[in-house]
C-alpha positions, -999 to +999 in steps of 0.1 A: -009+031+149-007+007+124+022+016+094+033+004+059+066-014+060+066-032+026+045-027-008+040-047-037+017-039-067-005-064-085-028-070-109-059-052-115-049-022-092-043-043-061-013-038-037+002-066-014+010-046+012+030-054+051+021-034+081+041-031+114+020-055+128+035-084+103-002-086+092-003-088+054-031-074+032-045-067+000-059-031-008-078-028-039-072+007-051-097+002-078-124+027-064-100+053-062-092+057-098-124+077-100-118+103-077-095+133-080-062+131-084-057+093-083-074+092-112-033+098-125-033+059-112-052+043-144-015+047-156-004+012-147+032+022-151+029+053-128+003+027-104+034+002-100+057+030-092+046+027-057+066+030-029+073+033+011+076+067+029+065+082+056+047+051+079+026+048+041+024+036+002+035+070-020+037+074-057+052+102-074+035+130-079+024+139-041-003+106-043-002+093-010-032+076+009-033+076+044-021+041+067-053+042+083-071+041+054-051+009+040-051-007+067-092-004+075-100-012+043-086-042+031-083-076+034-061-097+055-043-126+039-013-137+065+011-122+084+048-127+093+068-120+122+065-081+128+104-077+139+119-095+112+091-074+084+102-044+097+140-056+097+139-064+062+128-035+048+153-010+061 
């Protein structure tokens, strides 16, 4: 199972996010700020609060959405070596 190692808010409700894998990708967490609670998320300061826990991206506030999710659903943009990713970030 693929997990979050590494997080990075963007511009226009995008993350820049790291996997286990070393794969890199962009999620656009755009669509979500219409449903339930992440509607809290149109709150750029809370959205760049972001952060790594639990294999995942968190925010505060219980807001977490699911590796498997992230991972299937965006887009790949480059990767780095898995060990050292992983290495880095603990």
């Amino acid at each position: 199972m693929q997990s979050v190692t590494k997080v990075i808010p963007q511009e226009g409700y995008q993350l820049l996010i790291t996997f286990n894998t070393g794969e890199i990708k962009v999620f656009d967490a755009q669509p979500y700020l219409e449903k339930g609670v992440f509607t809290r998320l149109k709150d750029k300061v809370l959205f760049n609060q972001v952060y790594v826990a639990y294999d995942t991206i968190c925010w505060p506030g219980n807001l977490d959405i699911a590796p498997e999710t992230l991972y299937d659903r965006s887009q790949t943009i480059g990767s780095v070596d898995p060990v050292k990713a992983v290495a880095v970030n603990k």
